[in-house]
N, CA, C and O atoms as CSV, one atom per row, in Angstrom:
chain,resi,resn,atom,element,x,y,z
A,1,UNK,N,N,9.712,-51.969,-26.249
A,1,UNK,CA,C,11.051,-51.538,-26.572
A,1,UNK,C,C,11.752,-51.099,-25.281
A,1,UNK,O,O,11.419,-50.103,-24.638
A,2,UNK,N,N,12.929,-52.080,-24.903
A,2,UNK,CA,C,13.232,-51.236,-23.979
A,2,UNK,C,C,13.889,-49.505,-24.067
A,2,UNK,O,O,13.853,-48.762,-25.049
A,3,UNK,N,N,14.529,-49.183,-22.545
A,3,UNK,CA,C,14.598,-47.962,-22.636
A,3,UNK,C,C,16.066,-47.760,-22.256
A,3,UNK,O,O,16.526,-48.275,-21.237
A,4,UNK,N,N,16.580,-47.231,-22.838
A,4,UNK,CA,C,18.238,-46.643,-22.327
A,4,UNK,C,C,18.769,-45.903,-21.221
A,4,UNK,O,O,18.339,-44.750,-21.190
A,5,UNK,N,N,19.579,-46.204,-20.291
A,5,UNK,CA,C,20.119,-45.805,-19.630
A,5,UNK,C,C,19.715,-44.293,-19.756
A,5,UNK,O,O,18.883,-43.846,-18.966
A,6,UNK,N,N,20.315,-43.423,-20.799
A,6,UNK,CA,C,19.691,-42.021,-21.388
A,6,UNK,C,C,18.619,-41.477,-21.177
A,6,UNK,O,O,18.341,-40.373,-20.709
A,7,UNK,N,N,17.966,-42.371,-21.575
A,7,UNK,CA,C,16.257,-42.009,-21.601
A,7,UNK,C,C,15.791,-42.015,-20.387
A,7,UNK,O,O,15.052,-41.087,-20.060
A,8,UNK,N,N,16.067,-42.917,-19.564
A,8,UNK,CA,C,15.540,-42.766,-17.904
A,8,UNK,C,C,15.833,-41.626,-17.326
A,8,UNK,O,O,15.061,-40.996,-16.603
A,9,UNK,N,N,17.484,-41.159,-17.750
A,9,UNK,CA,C,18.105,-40.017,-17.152
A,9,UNK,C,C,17.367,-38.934,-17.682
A,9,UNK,O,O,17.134,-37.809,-17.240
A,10,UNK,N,N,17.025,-39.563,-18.807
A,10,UNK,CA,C,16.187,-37.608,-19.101
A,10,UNK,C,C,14.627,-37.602,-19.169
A,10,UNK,O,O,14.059,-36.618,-19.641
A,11,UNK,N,N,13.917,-38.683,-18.707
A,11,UNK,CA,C,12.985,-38.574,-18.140
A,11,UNK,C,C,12.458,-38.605,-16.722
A,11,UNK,O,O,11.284,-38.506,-16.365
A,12,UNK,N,N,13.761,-38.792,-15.829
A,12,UNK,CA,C,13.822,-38.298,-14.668
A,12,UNK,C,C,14.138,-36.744,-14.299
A,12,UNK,O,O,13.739,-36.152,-13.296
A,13,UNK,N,N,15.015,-36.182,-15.430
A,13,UNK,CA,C,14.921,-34.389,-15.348
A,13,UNK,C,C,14.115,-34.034,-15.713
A,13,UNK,O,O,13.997,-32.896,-15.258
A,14,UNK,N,N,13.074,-34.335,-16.542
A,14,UNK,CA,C,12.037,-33.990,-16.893
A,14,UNK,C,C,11.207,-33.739,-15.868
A,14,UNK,O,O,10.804,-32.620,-15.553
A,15,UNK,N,N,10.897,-34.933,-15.247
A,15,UNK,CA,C,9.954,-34.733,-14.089
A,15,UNK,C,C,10.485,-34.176,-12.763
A,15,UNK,O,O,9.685,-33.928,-11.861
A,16,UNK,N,N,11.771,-33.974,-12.607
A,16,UNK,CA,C,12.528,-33.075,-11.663
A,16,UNK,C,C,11.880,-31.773,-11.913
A,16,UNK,O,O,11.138,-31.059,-11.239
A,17,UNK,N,N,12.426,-31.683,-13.173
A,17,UNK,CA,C,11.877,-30.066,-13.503
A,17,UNK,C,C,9.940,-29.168,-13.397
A,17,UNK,O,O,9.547,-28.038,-13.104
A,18,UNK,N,N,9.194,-30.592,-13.862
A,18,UNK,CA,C,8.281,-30.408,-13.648
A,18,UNK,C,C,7.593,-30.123,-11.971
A,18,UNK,O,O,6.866,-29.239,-11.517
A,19,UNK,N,N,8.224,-31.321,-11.391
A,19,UNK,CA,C,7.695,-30.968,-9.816
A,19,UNK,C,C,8.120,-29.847,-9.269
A,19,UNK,O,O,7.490,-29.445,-8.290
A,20,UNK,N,N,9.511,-28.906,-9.845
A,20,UNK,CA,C,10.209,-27.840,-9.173
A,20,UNK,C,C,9.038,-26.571,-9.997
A,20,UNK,O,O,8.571,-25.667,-9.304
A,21,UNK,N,N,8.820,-26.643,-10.940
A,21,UNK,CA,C,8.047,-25.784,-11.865
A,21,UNK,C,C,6.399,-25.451,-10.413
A,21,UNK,O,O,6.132,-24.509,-9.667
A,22,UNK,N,N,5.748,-26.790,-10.683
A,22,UNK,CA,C,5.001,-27.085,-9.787
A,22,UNK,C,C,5.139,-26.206,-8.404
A,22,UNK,O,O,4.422,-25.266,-8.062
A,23,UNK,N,N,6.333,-26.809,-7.654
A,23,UNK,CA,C,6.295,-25.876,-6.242
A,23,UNK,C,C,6.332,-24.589,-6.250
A,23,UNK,O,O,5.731,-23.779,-5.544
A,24,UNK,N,N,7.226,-24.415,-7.264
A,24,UNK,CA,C,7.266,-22.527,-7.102
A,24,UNK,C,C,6.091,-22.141,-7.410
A,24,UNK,O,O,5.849,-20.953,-7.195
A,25,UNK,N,N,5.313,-22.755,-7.832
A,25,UNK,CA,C,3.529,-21.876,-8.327
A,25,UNK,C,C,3.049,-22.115,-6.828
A,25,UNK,O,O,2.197,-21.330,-6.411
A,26,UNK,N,N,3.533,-23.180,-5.918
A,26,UNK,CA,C,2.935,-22.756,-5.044
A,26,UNK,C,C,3.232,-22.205,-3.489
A,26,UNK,O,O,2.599,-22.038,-2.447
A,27,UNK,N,N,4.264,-22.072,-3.872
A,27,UNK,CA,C,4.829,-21.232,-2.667
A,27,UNK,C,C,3.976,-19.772,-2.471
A,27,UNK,O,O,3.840,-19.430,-1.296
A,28,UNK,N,N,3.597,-19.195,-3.136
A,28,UNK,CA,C,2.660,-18.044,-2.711
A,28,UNK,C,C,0.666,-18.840,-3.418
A,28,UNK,O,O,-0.077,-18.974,-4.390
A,29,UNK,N,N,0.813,-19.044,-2.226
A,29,UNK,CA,C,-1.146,-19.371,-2.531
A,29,UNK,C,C,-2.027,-18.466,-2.807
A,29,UNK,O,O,-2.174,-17.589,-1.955
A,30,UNK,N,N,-2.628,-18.418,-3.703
A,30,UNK,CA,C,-3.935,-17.763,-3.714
A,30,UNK,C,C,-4.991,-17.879,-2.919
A,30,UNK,O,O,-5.255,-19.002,-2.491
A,31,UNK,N,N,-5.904,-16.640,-2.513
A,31,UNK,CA,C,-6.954,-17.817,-1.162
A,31,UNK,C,C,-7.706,-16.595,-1.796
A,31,UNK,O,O,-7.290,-16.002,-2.791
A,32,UNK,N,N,-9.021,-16.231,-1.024
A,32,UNK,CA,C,-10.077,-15.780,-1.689
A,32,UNK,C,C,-9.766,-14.105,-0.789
A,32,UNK,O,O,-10.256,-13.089,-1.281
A,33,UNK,N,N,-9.133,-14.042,0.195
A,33,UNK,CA,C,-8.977,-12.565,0.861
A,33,UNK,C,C,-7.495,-12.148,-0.108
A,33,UNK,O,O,-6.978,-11.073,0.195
A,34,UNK,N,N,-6.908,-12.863,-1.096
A,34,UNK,CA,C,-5.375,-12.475,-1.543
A,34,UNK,C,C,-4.786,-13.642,-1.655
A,34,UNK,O,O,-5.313,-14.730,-1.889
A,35,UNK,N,N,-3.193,-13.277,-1.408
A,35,UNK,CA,C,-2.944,-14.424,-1.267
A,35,UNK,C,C,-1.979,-14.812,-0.242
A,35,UNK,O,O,-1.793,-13.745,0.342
A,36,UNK,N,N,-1.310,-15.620,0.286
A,36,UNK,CA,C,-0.512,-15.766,1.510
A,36,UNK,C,C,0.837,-16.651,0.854
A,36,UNK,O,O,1.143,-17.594,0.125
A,37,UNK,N,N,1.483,-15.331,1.902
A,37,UNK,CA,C,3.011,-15.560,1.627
A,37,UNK,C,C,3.308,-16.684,2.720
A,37,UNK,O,O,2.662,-16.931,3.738
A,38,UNK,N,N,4.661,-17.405,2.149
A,38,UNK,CA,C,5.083,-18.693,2.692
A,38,UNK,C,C,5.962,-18.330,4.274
A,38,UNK,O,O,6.732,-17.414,4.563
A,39,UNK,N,N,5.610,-19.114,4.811
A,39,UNK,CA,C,6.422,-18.840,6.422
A,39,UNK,C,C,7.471,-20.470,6.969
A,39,UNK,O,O,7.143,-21.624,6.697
A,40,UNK,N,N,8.721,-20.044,7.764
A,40,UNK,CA,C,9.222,-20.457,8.596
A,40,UNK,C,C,8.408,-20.203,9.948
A,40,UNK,O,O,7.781,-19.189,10.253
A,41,UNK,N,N,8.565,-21.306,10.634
A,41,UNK,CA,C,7.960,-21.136,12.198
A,41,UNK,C,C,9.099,-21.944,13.180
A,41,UNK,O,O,9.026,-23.173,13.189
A,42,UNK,N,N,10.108,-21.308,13.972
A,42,UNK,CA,C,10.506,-21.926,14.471
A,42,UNK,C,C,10.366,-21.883,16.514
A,42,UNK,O,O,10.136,-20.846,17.135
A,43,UNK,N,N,10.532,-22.969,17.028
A,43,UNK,CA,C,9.997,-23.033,18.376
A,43,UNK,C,C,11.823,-23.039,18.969
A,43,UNK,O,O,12.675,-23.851,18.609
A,44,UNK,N,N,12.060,-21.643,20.145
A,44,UNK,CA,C,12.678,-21.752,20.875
A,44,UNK,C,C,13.152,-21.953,22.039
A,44,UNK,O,O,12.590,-22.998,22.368
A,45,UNK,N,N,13.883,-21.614,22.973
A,45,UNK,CA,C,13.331,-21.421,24.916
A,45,UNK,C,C,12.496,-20.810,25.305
A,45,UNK,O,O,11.699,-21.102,26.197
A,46,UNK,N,N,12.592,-19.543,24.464
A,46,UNK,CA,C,11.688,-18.634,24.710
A,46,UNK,C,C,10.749,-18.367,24.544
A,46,UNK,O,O,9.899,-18.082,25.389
A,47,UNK,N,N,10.650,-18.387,23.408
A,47,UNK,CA,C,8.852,-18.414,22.385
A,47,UNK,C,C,9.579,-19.007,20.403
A,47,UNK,O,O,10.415,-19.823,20.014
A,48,UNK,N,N,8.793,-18.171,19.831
A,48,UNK,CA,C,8.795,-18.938,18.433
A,48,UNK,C,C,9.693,-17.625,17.264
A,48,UNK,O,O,9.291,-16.469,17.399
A,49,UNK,N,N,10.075,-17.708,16.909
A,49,UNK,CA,C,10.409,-17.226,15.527
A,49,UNK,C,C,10.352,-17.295,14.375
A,49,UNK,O,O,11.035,-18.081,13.719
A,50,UNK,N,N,9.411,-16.374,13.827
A,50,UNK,CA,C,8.579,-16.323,12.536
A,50,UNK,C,C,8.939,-15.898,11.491
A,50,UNK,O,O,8.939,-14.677,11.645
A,51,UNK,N,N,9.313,-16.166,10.313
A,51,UNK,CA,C,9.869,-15.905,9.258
A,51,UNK,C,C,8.555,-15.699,8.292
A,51,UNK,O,O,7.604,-16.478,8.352
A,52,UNK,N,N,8.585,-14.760,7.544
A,52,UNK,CA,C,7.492,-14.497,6.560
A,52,UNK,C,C,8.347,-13.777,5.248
A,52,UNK,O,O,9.129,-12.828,5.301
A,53,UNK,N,N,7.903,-14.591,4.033
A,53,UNK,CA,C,8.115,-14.309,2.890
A,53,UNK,C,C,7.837,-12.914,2.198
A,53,UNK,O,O,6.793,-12.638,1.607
A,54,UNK,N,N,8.547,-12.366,2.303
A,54,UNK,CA,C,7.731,-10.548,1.646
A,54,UNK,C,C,8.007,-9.866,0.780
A,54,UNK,O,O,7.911,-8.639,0.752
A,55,UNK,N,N,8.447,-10.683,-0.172
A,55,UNK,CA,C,9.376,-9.505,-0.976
A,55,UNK,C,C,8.639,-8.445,-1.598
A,55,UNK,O,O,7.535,-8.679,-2.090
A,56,UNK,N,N,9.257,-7.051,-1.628
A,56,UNK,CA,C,9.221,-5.762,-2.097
A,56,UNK,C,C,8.166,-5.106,-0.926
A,56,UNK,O,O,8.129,-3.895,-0.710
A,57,UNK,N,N,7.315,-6.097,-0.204
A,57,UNK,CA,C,6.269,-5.020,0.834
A,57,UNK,C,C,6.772,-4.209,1.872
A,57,UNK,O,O,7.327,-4.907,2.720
A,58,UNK,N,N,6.794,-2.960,2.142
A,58,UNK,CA,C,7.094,-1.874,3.144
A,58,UNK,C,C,6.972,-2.256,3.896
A,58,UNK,O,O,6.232,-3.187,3.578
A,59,UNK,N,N,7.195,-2.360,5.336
A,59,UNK,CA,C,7.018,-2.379,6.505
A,59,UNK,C,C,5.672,-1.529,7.116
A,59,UNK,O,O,4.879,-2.008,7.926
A,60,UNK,N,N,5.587,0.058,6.451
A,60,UNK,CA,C,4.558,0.457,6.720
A,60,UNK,C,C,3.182,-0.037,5.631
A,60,UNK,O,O,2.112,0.563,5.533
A,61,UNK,N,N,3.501,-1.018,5.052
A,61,UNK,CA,C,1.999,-2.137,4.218
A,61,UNK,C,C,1.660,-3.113,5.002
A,61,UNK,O,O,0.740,-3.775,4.522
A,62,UNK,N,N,2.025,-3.469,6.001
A,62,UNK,CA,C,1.945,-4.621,6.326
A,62,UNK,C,C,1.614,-4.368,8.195
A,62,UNK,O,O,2.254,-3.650,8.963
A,63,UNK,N,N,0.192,-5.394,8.553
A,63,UNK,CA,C,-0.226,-5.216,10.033
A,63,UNK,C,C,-0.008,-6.420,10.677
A,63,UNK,O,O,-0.625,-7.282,10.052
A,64,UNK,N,N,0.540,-6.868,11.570
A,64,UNK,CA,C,0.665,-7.745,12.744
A,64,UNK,C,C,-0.187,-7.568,13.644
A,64,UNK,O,O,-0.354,-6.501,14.236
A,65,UNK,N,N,-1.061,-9.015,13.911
A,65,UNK,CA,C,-1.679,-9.213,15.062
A,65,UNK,C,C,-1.764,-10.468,15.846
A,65,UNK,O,O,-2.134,-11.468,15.230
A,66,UNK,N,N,-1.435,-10.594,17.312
A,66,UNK,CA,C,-1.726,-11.694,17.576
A,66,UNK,C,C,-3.039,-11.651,18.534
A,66,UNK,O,O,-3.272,-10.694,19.272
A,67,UNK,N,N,-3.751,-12.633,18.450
A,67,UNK,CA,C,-5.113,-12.892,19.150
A,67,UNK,C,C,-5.817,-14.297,19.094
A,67,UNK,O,O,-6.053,-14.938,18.070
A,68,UNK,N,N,-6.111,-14.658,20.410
A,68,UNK,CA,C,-6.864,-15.887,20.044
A,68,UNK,C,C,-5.964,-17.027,19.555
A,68,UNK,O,O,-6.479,-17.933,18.899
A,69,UNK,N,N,-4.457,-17.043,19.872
A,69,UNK,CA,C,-3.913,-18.339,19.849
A,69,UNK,C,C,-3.555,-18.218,18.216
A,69,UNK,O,O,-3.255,-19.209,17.550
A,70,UNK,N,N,-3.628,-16.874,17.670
A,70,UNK,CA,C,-3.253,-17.228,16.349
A,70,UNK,C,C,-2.575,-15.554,15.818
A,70,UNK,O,O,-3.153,-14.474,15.939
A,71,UNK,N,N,-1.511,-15.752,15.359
A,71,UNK,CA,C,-0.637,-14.919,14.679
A,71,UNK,C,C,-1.339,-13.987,13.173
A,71,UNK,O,O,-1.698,-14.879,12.405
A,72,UNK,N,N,-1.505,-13.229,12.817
A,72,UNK,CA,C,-2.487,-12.560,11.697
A,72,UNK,C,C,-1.234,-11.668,11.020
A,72,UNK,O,O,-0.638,-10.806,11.666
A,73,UNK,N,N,-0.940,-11.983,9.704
A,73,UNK,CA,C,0.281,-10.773,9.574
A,73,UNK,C,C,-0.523,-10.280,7.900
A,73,UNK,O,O,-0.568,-11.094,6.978
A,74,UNK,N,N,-0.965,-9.178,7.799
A,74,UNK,CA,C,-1.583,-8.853,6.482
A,74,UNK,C,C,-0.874,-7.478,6.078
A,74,UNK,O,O,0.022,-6.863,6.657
A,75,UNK,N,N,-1.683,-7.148,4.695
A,75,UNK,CA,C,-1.064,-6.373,3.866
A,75,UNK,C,C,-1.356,-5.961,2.514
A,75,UNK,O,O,-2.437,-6.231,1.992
A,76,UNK,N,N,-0.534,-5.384,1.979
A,76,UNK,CA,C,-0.579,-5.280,0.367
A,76,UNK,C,C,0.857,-5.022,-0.007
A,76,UNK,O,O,1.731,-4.350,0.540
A,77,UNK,N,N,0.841,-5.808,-1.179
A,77,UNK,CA,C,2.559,-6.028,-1.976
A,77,UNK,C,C,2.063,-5.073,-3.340
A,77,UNK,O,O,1.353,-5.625,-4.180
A,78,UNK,N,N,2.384,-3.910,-3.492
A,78,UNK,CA,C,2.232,-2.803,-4.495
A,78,UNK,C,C,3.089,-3.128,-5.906
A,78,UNK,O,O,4.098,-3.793,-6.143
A,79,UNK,N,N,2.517,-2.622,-6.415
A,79,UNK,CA,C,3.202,-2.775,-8.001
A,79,UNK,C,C,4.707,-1.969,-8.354
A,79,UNK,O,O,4.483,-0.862,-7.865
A,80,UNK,N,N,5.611,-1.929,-8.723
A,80,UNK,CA,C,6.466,-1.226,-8.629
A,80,UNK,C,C,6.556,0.105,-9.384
A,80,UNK,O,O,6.200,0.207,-10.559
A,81,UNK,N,N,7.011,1.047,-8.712
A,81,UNK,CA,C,6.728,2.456,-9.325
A,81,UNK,C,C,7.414,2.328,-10.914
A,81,UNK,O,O,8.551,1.911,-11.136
A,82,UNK,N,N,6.179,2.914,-12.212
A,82,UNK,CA,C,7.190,2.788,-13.533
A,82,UNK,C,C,7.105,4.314,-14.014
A,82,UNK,O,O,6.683,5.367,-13.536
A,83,UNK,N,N,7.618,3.967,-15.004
A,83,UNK,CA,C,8.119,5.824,-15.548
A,83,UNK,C,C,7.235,5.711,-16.665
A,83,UNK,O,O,6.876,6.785,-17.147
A,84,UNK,N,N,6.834,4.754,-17.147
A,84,UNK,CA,C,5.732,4.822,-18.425
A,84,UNK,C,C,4.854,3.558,-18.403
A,84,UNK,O,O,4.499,2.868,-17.447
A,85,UNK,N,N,4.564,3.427,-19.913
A,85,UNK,CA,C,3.908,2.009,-20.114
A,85,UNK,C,C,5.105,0.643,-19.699
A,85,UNK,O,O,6.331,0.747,-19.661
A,86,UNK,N,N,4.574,-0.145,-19.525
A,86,UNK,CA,C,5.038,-1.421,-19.780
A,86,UNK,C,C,4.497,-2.724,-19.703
A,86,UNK,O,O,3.564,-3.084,-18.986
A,87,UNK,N,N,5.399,-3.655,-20.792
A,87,UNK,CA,C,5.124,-4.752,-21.063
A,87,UNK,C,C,5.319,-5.925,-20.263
A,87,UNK,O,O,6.516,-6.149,-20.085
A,88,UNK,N,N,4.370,-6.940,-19.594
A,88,UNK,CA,C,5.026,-7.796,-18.708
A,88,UNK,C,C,5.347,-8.730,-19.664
A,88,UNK,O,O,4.667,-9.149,-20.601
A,89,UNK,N,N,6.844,-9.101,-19.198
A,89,UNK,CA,C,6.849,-10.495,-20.154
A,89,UNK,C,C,6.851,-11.859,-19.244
A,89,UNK,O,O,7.110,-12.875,-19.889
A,90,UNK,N,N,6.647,-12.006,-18.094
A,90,UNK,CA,C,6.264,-12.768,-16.631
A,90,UNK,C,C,6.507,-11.951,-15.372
A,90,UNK,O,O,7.234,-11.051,-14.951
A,91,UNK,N,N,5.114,-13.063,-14.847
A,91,UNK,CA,C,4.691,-12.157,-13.860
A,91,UNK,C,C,4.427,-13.485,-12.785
A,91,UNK,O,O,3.432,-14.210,-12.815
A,92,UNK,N,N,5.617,-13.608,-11.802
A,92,UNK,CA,C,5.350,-14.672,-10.576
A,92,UNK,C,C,5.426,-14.353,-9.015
A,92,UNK,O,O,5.457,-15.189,-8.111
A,93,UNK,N,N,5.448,-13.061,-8.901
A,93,UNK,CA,C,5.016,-12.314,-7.618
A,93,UNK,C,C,4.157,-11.873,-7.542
A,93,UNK,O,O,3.868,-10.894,-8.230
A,94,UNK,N,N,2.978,-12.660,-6.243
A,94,UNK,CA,C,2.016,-11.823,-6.610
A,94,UNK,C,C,1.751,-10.563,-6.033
A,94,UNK,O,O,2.622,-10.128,-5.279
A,95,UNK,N,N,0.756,-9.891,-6.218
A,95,UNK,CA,C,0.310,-8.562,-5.538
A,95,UNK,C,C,-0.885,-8.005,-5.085
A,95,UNK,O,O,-1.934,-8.645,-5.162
A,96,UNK,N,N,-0.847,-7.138,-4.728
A,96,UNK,CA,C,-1.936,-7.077,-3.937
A,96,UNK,C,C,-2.052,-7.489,-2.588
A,96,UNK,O,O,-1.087,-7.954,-1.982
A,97,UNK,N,N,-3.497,-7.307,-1.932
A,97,UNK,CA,C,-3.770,-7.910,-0.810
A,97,UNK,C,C,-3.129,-9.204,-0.374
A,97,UNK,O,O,-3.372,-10.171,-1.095
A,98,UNK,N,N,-2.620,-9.331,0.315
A,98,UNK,CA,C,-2.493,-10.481,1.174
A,98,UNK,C,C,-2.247,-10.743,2.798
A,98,UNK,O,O,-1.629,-9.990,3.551
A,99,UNK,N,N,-2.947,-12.121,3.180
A,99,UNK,CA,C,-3.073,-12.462,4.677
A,99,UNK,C,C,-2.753,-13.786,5.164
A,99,UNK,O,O,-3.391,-14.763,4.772
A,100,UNK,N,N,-1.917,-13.866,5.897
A,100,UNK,CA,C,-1.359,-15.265,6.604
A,100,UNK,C,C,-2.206,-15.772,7.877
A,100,UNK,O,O,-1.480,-15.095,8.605
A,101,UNK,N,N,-2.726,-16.117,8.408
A,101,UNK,CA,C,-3.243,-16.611,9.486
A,101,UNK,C,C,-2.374,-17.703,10.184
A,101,UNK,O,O,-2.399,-18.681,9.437
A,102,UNK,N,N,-1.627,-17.964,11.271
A,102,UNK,CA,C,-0.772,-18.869,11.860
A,102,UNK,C,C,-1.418,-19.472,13.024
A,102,UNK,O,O,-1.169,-18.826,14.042
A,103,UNK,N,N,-2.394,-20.804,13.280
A,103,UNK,CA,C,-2.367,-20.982,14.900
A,103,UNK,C,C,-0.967,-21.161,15.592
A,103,UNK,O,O,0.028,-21.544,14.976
A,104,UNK,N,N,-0.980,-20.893,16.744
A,104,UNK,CA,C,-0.064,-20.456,17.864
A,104,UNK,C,C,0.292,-21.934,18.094
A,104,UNK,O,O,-0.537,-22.806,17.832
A,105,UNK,N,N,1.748,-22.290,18.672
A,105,UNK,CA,C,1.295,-23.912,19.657
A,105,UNK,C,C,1.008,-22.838,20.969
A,105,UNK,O,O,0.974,-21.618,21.130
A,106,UNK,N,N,0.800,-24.235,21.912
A,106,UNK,CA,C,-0.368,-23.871,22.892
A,106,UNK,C,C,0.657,-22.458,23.956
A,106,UNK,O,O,1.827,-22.696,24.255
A,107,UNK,N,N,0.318,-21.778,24.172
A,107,UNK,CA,C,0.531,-20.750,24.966
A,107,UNK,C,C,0.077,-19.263,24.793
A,107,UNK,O,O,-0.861,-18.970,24.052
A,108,UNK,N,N,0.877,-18.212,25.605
A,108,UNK,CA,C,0.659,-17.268,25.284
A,108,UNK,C,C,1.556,-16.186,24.757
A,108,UNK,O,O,2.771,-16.297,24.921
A,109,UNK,N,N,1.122,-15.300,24.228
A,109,UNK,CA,C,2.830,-15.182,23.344
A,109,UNK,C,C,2.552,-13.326,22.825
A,109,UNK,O,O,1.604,-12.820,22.224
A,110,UNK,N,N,3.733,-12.755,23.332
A,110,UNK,CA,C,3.590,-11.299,22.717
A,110,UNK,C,C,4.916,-11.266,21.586
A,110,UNK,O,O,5.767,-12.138,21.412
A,111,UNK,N,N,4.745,-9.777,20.806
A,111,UNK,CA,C,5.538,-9.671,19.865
A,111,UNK,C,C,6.422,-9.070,20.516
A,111,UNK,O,O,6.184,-8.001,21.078
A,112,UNK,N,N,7.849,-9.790,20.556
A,112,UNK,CA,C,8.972,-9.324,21.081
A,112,UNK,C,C,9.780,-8.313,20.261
A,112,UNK,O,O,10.222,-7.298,20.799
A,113,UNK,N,N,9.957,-8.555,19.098
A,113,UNK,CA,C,10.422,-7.640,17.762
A,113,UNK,C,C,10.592,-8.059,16.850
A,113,UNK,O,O,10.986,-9.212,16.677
A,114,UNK,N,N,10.284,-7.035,15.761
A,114,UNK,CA,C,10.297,-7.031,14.437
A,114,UNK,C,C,11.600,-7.010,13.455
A,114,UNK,O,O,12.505,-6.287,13.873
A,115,UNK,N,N,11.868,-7.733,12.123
A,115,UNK,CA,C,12.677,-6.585,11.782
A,115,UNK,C,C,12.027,-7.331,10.438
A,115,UNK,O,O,11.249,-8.262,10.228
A,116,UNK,N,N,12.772,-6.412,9.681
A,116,UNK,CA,C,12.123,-6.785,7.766
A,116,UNK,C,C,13.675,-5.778,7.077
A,116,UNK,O,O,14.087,-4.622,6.984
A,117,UNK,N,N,14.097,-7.348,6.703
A,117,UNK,CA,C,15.399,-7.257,6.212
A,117,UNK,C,C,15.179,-8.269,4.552
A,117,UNK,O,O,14.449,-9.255,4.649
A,118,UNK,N,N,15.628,-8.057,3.553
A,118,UNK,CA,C,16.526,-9.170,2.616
A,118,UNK,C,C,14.690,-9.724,1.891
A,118,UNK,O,O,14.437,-10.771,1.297
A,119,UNK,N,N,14.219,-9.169,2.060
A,119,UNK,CA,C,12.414,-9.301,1.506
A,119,UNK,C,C,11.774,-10.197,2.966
A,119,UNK,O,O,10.738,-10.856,3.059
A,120,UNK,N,N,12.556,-9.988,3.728
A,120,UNK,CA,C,11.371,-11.601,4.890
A,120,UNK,C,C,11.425,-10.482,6.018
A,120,UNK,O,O,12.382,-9.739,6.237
A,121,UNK,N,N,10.341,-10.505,6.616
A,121,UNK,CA,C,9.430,-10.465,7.546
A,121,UNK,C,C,9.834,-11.596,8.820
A,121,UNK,O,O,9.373,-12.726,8.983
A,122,UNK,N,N,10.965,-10.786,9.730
A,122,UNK,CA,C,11.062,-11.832,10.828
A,122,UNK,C,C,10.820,-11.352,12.281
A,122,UNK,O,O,11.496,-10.506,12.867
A,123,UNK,N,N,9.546,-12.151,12.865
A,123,UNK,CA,C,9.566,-11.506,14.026
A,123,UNK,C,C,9.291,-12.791,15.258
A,123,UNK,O,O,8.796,-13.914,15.170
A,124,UNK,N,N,9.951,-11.903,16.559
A,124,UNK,CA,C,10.156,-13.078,17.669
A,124,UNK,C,C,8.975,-12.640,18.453
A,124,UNK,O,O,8.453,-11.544,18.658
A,125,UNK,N,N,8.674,-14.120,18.903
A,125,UNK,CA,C,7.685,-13.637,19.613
A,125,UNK,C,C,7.624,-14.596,20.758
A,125,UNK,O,O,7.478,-15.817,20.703
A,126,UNK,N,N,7.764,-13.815,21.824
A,126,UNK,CA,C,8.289,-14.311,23.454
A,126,UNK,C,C,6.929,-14.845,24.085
A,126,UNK,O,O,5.783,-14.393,24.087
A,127,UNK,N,N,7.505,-15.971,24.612
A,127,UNK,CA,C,6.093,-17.004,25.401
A,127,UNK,C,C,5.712,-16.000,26.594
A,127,UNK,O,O,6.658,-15.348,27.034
A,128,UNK,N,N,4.747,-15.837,27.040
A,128,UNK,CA,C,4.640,-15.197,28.409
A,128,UNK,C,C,3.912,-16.292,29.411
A,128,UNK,O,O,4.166,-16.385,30.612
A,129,UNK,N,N,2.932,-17.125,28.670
A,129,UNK,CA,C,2.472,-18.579,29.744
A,129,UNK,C,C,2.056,-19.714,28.771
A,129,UNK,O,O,1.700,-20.807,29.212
């Protein structure tokens, strides 16, 4: 039987919707230390600029390290303070522990500065060789 113009169209949103369903489960990975939030990495004159996904984590939850050619940014994303019981009715942030591991491209590289604005975690980090 063929298929209608219609039907293609709405079995192409279908599977639009499905692959978008799909990515957002995986934009925050699960790994076996937590789970790791999604990053921008961008390469400048200077050195690189790192974008890290964070929403709701403190600044004082969260440790930066670089060593060994590789960027380490960990933490814990806390539950939000409640006034009583409550019911989740979805739950797609995760929480808890989590750790990013980044290799470096090739050089050497200190943390120039931080800031943690808008839920992201952005920090520059200046080539030194």
């Amino acid at each position: 039987m063929p298929h209608s113009g219609r039907d293609i169209v709405w079995s192409e949103a279908l599977g639009l919707l499905a692959r978008t369903d799909h990515t957002g489960r995986e934009v925050f990975r699960l790994t076996g230390s937590g789970w790791e939030p999604p990053v921008d990495v961008l390469e400048t004159e200077l050195g690189l600029l790192v974008v890290v996904a964070l929403p709701g984590v403190r600044v004082d939850e969260m440790e930066i390290v670089i060593a060994d050619g590789v960027l380490m940014v960990r933490g814990t994303r806390r539950w939000p303070p409640l006034d009583g019981p409550a019911r989740a009715h979805r739950i797609e942030l995760p929480h808890g522990r989590f750790e990013r591991r980044l290799p470096l491209p090739h050089g050497t590289y200190q943390l120039a500065a931080r800031d943690h604005a808008d839920g992201c975690l952005t920090l520059t980090l200046r080539r030194l060789g």
